[in-house]
VOGU-3710 file (C-alpha; in Angstrom, 3 decimals, decimal comma):
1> xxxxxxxxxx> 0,000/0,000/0,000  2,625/2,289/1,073  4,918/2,181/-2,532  1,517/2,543/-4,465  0,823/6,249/-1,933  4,418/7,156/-2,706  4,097/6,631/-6,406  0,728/8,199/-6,604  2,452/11,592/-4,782  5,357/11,012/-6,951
11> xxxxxxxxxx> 3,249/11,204/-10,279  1,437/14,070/-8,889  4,677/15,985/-8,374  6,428/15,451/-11,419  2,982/16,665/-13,265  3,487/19,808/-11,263  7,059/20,383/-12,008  6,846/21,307/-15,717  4,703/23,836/-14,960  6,864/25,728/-12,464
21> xxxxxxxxxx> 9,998/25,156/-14,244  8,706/26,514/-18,028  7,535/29,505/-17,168  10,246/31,456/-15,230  10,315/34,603/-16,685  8,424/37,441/-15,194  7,149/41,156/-15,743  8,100/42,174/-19,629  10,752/38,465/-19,239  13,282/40,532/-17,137
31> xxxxxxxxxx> 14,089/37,805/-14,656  14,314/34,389/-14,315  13,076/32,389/-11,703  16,517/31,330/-10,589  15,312/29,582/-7,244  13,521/26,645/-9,062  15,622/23,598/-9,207  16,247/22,949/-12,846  15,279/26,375/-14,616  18,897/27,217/-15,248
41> xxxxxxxxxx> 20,888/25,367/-17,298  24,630/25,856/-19,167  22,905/27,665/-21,975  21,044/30,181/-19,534  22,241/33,742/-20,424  23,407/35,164/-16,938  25,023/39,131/-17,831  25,234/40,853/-14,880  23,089/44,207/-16,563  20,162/42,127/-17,061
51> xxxxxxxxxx> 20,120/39,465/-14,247  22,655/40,346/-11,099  21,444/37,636/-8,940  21,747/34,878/-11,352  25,497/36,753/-13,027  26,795/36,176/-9,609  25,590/33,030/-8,669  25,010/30,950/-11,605  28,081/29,074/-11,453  27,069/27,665/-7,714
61> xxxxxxxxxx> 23,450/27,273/-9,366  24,675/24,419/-11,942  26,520/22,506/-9,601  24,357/23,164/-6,203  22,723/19,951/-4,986  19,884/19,408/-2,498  20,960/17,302/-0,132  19,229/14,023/0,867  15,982/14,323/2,858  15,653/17,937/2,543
71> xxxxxxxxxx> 14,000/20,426/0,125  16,509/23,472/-0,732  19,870/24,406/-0,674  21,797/28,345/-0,540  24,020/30,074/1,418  21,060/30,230/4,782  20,724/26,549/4,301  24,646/25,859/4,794  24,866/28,067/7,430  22,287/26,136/8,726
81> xxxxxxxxxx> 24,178/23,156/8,330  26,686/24,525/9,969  24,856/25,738/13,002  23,201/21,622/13,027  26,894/20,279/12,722  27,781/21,810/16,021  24,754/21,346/17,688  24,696/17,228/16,792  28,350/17,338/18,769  27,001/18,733/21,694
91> xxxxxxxxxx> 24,293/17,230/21,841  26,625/13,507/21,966  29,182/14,856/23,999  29,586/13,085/26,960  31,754/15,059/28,300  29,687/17,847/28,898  27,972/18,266/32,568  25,720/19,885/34,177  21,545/19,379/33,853  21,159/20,938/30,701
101> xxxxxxxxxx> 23,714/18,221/29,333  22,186/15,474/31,517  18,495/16,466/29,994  19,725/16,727/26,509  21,613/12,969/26,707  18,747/11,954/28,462  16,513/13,036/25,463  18,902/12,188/22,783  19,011/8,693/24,279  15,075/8,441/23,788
111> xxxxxxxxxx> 15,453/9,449/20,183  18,211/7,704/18,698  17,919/4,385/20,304  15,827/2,546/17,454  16,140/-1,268/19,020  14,661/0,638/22,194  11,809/2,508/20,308  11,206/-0,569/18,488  10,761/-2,450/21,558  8,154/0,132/22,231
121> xxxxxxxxxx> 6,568/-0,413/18,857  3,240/2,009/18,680  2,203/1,050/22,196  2,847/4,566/23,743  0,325/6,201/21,154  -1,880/3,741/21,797  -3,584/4,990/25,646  -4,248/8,271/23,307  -6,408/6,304/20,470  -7,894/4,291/23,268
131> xxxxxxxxxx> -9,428/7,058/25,146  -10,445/8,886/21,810  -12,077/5,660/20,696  -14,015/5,758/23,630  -15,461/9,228/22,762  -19,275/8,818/22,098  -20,925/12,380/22,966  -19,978/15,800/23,534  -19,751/15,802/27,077  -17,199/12,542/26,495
141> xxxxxxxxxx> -15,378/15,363/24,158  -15,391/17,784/26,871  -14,455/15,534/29,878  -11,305/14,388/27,067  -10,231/18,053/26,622  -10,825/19,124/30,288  -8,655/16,250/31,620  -5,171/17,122/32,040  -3,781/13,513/32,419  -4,692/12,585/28,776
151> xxxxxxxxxx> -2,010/13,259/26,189  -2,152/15,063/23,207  -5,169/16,967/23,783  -5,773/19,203/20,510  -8,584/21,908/21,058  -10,686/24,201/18,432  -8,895/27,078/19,402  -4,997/28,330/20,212  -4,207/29,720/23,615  -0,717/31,380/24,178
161> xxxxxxxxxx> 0,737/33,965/26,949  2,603/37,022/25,628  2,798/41,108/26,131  -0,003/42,492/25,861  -0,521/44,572/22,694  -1,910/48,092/23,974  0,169/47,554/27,419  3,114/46,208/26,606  4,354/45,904/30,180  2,332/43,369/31,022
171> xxxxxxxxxx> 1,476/39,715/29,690  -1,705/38,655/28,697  -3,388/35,213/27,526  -4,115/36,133/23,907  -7,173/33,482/22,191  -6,487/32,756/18,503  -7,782/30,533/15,853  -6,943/26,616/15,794  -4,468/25,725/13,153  -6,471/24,791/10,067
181> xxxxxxxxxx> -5,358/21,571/8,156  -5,065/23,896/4,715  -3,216/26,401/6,320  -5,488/29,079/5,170  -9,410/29,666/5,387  -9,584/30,799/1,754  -8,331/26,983/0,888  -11,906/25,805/1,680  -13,679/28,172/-0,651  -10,744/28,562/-3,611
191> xxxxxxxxxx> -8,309/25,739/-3,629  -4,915/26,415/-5,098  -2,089/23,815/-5,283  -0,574/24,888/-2,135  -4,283/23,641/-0,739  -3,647/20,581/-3,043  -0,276/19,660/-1,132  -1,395/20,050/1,945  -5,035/18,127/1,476  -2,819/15,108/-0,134
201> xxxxxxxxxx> -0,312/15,210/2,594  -3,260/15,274/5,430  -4,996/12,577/3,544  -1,727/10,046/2,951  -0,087/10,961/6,184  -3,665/10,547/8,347  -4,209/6,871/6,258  -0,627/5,592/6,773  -0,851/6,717/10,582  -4,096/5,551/11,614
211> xxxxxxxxxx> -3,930/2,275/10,205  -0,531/1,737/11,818  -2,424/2,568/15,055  -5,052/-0,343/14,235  -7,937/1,977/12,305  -9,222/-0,066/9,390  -8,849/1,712/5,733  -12,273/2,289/5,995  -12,246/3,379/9,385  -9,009/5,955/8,907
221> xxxxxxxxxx> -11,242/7,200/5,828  -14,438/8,145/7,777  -12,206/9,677/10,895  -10,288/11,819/7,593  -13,566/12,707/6,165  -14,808/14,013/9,504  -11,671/15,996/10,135  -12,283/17,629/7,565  -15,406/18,601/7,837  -15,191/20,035/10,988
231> xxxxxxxxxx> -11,757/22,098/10,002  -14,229/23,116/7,179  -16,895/24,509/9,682  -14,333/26,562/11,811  -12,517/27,925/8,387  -15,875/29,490/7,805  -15,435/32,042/10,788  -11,794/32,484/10,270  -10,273/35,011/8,712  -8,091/34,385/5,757
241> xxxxxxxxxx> -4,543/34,768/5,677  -4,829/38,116/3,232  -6,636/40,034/6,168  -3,225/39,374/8,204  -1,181/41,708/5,436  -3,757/44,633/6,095  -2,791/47,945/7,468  -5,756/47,918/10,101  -4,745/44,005/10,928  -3,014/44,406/14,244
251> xxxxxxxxxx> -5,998/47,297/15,205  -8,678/44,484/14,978  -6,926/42,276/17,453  -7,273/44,382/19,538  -10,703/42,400/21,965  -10,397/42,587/25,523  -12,579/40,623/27,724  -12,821/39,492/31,350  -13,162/35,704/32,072  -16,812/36,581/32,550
261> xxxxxxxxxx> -17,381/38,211/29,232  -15,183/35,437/27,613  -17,209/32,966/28,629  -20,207/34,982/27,950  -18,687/35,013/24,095  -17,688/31,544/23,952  -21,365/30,453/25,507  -21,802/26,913/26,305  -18,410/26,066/25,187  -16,415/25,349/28,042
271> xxxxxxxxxx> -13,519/27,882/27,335  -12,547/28,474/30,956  -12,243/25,110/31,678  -10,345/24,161/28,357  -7,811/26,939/29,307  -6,937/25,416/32,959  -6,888/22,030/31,861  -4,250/23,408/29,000  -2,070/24,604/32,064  -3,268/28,403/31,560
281> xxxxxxxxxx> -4,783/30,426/34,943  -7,260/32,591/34,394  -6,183/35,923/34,315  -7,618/39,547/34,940  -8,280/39,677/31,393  -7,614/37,865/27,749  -6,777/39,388/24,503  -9,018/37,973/21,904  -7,960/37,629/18,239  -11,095/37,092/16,286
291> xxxxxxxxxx> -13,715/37,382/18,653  -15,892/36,048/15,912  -15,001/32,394/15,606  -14,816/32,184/19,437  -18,754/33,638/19,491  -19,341/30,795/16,507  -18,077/27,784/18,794  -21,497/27,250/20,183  -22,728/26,235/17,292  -19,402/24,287/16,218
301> xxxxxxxxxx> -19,671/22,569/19,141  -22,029/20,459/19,089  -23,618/17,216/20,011  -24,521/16,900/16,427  -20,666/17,581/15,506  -19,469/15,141/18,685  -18,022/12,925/16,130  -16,510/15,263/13,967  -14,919/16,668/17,185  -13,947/13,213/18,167
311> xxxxxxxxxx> -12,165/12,666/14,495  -10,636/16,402/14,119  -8,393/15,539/17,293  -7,703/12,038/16,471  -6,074/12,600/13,065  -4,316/15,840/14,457  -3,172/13,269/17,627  -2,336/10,824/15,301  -0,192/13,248/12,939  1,577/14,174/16,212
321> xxxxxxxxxx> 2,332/11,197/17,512  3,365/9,651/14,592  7,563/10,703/14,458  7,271/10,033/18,237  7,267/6,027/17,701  8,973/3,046/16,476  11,505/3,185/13,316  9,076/1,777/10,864  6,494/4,329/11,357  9,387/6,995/11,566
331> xxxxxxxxxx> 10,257/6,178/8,105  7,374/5,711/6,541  6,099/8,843/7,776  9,324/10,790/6,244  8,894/8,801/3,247  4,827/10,365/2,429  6,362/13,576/3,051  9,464/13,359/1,396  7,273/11,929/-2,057  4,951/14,821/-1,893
341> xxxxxxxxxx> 7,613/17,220/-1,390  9,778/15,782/-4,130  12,429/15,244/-1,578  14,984/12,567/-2,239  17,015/10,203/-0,060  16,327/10,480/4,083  17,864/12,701/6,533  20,334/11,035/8,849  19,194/10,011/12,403  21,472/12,464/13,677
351> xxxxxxxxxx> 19,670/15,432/12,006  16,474/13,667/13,080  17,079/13,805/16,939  18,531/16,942/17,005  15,128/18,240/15,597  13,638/16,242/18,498  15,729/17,943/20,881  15,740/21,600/19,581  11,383/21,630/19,525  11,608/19,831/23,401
361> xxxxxxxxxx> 14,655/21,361/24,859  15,160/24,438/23,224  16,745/26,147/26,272  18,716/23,623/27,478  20,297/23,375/23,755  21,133/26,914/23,250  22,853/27,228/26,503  25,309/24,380/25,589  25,667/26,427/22,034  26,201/29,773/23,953
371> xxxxxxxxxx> 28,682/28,520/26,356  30,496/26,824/23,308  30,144/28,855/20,597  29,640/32,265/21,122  32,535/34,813/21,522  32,513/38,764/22,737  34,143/39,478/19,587  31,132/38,405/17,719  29,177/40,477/19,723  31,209/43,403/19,604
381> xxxxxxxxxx> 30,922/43,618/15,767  27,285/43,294/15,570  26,933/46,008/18,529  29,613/47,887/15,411  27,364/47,593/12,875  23,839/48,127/14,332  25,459/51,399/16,018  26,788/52,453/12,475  22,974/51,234/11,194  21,409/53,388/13,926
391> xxxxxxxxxx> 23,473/55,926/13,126  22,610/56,450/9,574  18,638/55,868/9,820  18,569/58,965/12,269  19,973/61,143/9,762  17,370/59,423/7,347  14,566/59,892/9,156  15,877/63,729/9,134  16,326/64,224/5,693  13,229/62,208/4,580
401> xxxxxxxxxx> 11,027/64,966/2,497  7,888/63,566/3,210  7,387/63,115/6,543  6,137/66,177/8,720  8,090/67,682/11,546  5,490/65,868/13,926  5,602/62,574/12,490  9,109/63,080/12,268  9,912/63,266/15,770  8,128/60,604/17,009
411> xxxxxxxxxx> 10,212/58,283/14,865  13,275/59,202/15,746  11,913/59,003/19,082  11,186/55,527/18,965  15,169/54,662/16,961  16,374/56,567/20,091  14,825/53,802/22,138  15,846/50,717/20,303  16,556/47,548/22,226  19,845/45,686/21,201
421> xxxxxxxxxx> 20,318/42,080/21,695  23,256/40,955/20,182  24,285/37,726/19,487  23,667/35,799/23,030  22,093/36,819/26,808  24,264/37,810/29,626  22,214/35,342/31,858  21,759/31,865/30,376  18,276/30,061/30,943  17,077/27,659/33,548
431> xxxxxxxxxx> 15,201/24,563/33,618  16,488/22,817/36,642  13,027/22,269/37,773  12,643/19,937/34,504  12,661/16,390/34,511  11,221/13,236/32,851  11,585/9,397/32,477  14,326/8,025/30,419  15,161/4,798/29,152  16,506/3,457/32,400
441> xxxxxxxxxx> 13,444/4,498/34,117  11,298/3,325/31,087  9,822/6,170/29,580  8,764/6,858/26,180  9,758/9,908/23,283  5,826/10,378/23,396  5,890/10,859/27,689  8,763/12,959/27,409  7,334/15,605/24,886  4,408/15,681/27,900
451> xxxxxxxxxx> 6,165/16,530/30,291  7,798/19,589/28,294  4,114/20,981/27,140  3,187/20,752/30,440  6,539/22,290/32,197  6,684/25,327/29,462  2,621/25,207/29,859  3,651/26,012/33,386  6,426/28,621/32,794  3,757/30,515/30,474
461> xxxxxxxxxx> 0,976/30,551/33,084  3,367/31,857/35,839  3,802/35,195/33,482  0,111/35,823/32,828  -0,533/39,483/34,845  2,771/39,906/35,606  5,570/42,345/34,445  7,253/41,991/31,083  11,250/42,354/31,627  12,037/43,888/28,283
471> xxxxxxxxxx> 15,512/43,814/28,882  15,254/40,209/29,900  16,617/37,863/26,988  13,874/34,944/26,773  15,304/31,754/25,430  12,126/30,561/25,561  10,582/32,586/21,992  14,041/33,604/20,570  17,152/30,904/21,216  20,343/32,706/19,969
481> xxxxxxxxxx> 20,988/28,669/18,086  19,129/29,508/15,235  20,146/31,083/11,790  17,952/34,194/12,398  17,400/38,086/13,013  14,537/39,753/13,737  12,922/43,024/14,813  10,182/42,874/17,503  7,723/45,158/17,476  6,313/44,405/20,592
491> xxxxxxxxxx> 9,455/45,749/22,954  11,386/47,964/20,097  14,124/45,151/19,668  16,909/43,935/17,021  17,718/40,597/18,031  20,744/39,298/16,175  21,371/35,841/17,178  24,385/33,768/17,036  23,431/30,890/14,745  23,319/33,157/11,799
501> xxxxxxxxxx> 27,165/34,286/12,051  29,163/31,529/10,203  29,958/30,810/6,146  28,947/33,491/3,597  26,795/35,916/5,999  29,439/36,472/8,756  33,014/35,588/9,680  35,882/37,786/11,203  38,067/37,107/8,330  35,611/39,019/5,624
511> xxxxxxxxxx> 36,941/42,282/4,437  34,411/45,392/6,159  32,693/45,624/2,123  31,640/41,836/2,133  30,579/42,074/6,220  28,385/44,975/5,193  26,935/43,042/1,992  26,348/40,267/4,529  25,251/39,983/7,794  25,252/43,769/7,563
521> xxxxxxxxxx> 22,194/44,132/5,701  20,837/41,848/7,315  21,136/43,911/10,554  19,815/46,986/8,285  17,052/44,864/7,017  15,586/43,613/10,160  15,780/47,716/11,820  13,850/48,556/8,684  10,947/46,718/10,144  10,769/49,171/12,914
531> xxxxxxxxxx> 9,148/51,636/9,879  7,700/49,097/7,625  3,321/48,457/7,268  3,582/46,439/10,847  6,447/47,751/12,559  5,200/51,831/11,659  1,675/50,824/14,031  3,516/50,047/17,312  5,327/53,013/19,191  9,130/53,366/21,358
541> xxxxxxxxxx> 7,315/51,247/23,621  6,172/48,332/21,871  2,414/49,655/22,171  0,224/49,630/19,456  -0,619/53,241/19,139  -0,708/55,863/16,371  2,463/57,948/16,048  1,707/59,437/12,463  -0,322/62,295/11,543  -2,794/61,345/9,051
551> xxxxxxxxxx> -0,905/63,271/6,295  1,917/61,139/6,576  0,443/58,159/7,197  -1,388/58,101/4,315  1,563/59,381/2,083  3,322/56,341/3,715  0,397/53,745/2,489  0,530/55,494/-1,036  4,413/54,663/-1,407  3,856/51,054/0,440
561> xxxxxxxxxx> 0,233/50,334/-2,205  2,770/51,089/-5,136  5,915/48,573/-4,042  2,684/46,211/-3,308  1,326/46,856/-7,124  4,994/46,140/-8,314  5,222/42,806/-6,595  1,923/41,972/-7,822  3,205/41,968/-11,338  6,036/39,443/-10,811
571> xxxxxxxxxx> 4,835/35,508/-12,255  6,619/33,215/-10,309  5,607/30,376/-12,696  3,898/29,536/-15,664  0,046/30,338/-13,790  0,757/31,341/-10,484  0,374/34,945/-9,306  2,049/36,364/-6,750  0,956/38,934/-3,652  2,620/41,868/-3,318
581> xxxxxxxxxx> 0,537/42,522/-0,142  1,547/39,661/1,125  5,247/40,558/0,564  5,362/44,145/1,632  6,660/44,189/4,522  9,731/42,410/4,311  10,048/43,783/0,410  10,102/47,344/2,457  13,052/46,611/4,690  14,716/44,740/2,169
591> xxxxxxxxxx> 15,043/48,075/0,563  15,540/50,421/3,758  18,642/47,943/4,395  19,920/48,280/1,373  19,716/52,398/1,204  21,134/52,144/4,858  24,235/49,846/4,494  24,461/52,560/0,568  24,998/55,238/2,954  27,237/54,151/5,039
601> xxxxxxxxxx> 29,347/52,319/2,074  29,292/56,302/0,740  31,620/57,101/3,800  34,126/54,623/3,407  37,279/55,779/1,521  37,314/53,808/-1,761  34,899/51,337/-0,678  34,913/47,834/-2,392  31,189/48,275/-4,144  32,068/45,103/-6,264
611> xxxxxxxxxx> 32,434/43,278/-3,253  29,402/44,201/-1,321  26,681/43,657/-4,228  28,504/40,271/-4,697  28,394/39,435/-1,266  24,447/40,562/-1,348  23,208/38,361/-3,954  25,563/35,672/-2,450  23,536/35,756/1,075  20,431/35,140/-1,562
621> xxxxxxxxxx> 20,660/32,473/-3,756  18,872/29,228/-3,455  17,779/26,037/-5,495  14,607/24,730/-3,916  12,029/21,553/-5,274  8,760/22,562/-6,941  6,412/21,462/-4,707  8,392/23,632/-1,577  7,912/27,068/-3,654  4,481/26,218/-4,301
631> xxxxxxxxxx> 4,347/26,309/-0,392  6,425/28,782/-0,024  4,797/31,824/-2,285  1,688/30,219/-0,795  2,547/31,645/2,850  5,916/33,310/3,240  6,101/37,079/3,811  9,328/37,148/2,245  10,195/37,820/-1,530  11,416/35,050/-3,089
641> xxxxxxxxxx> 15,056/34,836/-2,922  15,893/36,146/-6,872  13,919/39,316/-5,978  15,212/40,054/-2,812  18,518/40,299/-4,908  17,414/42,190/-8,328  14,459/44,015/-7,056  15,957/45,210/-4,591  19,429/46,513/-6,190  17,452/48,083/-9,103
651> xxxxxxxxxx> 16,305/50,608/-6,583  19,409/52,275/-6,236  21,554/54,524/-8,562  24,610/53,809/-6,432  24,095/49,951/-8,074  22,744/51,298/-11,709  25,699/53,736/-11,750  28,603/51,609/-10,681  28,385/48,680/-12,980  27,172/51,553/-16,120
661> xxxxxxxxxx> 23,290/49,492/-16,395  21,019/51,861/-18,851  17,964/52,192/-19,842  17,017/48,742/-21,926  18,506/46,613/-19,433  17,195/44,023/-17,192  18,361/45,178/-14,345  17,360/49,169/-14,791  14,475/50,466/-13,478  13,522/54,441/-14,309
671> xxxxxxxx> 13,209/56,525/-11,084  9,796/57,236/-11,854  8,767/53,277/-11,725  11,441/52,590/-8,494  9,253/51,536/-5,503  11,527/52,028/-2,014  9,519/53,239/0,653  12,098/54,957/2,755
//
């Protein structure tokens, strides 16, 4: 059964394929789609006037291989490597003590140790099917969900702790939307391929799993059906994804309600109840996302819908619990994805556990990194550049001719107040007060992964009305082991974290042109988002609150509506269309970056401009599989990784005018038609 599902995904893949890889060209044919696997070949013109990205890169491009078990390849992925490489040693270094060692081992012995999982078989999973087997009502549903001993409880709606949005000083339990099986509400009405994917992968993953856990075909393709028509009834009161790119979108999440008026909204659905049992207190007050689908629960919930209740958690328990087991249903699992990804080959073991480990022990992992990686010289040059960064946007945001004095002020205000963490926390994390069973004590992957919910559960609940340290590094939401920067909104912060300084982004032996065209505008990319669509609605504080007159705010939309109508034009294959909404954000401090780190490079005495736009489209390139783009245009906020290269350059005369591009070429675009924000 399983080779005939593989072959099945496999013919539905390579019939996708074709039509990603023959229509690459976009706009009036300027660029190629140089990410796609397979578009560029030997005979590929690549002149650096008319394609940059692919000029630089297109020798890497024809010999670039994806590596077994995974779906892309570029300069983030080998860093990422990188960052995996060392993190695999520590985490089978015996030599290392202390409990964050211990608890790693302990975990990494749960993982790796197939004969030992094998032993286990499927029997850990199986107290979870038993007890959702034995749901026959909705007040069986409710007892199931309301019972904090049962594992892998999965409930029609997300509950998280975090600062509060109006008063950032405080955190708040903010109520969201469940995670829908299609990713997006719009799926249900409008599918697109991305929909496709992740309907087959639901459908072949749930079959495999359930039957494994002793369903019958027939039986794994009733509890499917009624997954998915309950995920269909919720999608109807959630909003779709293109409501998140909206300028008013962080304004309408903005629903406060006691626990009295929550449960006056939620009605006869047991919200209160669901909450403790999660691990959650109830607090003063919760921050409520779409107060709409939590009013349309009543009528979700319902005895009528028991069973599709019963079947929504079971496949999304079964989904969950299905890496957690013995080696055949490991693999087999890998192998539905891998075939409907296009992925060849497996990933090793090694990079399997460590996975394992990083989503359970994510503090105790970075602190081992920290302590062995991470150097004061590192953070001393990213403290360099982000001061030199700083530096320049306050004489931007000075000089900028259409901002008013008023508006003016308050954003230099809030750059005054920028938060800086660099590279790794000057107090490391602590989970001493974790434990769990290992193999000697004869525990299970699936018990483990309990007893971290249930610990972090803890360590989320004990925040919930208190005081948000701003200056406080969490480990918890940002681990300094990852290949990663970010701007938060939420407390004014650049985080620059220590994963992503290795290979071609960062190293101390790159000359100051190439650090700049790296990790440098990076660093000027990710303070960008401090006056991008999202970033320009929350003040120095990390409050959402309106800074801009209504002049410039709406001068502001006007520039950010015409970079969104640019990226709107761009065909990222043969019948796709692309969302330049959906983009703008991160297409606006791709370009604020680049006219910061332009500046700077202007004050440098014969500054090495070859080497920095190199360097640039160096950081970008990728090769990815079909079936990952389709994914990935689907739902990232990022250009894809050509564009952040050519558009972006094209917006600058200090790029047009260096390398002599005119009018006619590719890579020119007339100042009238150029689409920076800032």
């Amino acid at each position: 059964m399983m080779k005939q599902l593989t072959a099945l995904l496999l013919c539905a893949l390579l019939a996708l394929a074709p039509a990603l890889a023959e229509g690459g060209a976009i706009l009036d044919g300027r660029w190629l789609n140089a990410d796609i696997q397979g578009n560029v070949t030997e005979d590929t013109p690549a002149e650096l006037k008319d394609d940059f990205g692919l000029f630089v890169n297109k020798d890497w491009i024809l010999q670039a291989q994806i590596p077994a078990g995974e779906s892309k390849t570029g300069t983030m992925e080998d860093v990422m490597r990188t960052l995996k490489d060392r993190q695999i040693a520590l985490m089978k270094d015996d030599s290392l003590t202390g409990h964050d060692a211990e608890l790693v081992r302990k975990l990494y012995a749960l993982v790796s140790d197939w004969d030992y999982r094998d032993a286990q078989g499927v029997e850990p999973a199986m107290p979870v099917i038993e007890a959702l087997r034995r749901i026959d009502s909705l007040e069986a549903v409710t007892a199931y969900l309301c019972d904090r001993s049962n594992l892998k409880r999965n409930y029609p709606l997300a509950m998280a702790v975090g600062a509060d949005f109006i008063d950032p000083d405080i955190y708040i339990t903010q109520i969201g939307t469940p995670a829908l099986m299609l990713q997006d509400s719009a799926e249900y009405t409008q599918r697109t391929q991305a929909g496709e994917l992740y309907a087959t992968m639901y459908e072949q993953l749930g079959t495999y799993v359930l039957t494994r856990l002793g369903y019958s075909e027939d039986e794994a393709a009733q509890v499917i059906e009624n997954a998915f028509a309950l995920d269909a009834l919720m999608a109807e009161h959630v909003k779709p994804m293109a409501t998140h790119y909206q300028a008013d979108y962080f304004a309408s999440l903005l629903n406060y309600y006691s626990p009295e008026e929550l449960q006056a909204l939620a009605g006869d659905f047991p919200i209160l109840d669901m909450l403790q049992a999660y691990g959650l207190k109830v607090g003063q007050r919760f921050l409520v996302t779409e107060p709409d689908y939590i009013a349309a629960l009543p009528q979700i919930y319902t005895e009528e819908n028991a069973a599709l209740l019963r079947d929504w958690m079971t496949l999304k328990a079964a989904l969950a619990m299905g890496t957690m087991l013995d080696r055949e249903t490991y693999k087999q699992v890998e192998a539905i994805s891998n075939a409907l990804m296009g992925v060849t080959g497996e990933s090793s073991d090694d990079d399997n556990a460590l996975q394992s480990v990083l989503n359970m022990l994510p503090v105790p992992m970075d602190n081992l990194y920290i302590q062995a990686y991470c150097t004061e010289q590192q953070r001393q040059d990213m403290l360099d550049i982000i001061g030199d960064v700083v530096a320049y946007y306050r004489t931007m945001l000075e000089s900028v001719d259409w901002l008013g004095d008023e508006t003016r002020e308050k954003a230099i205000e809030k750059l005054d107040n920028l938060r800086v963490n660099a590279v790794y926390p000057d107090a490391l994390g602590d989970w001493s007060a974790l434990d769990f069973a290992g193999m000697e004590d004869g525990g299970s992957l699936l018990a483990a992964n309990a007893a971290v919910q249930d610990y972090v559960n803890g360590l989320q609940s004990d925040k919930i009305d208190t005081a948000v340290d701003k200056d406080k590094w969490d480990q918890l939401t940002m681990q300094t082991a990852q290949v990663n920067a970010f701007y938060n909104p939420q407390n004014n912060s650049i985080n620059i974290m220590a994963g992503i300084l290795s290979g071609n982004i960062y190293n101390e032996d790159m000359s100051y042109a190439q650090k700049l065209g790296g990790i440098g505008t990076v660093i000027g990319h990710e303070i960008s988002h401090a006056f991008d669509t999202n970033g320009s609605q929350f003040d120095k504080d990390g409050a959402i609150s309106n800074w801009w007159t209504a002049e410039d705010y709406a001068a502001f939309q006007a520039r950010a509506a015409k970079l969104a109508a640019w990226y709107d034009g761009f065909i990222p294959w043969e019948g796709a269309s692309y969302s330049g909404q959906q983009v703008q954000t991160e297409a606006i401090a791709d370009m604020g970056g680049m006219k910061c780190l332009l500046a700077i490079a202007a004050q440098q005495e014969n500054f090495d401009y070859d080497a920095f736009f190199r360097e640039f489209a160096t950081v970008w390139r990728m090769q990815s599989l079909p079936a990952y783009l389709v994914t990935l245009v689907a739902s990232d906020t990022h250009p894809m990784r050509y564009l952040r290269t050519n558009a972006t350059l094209a917006q600058f005369d200090d790029f047009i005018d260096f390398y002599g591009i005119q009018p006619g070429d590719g890579m020119y675009v007339a100042p009238e038609d150029r689409v920076a924000v800032w």
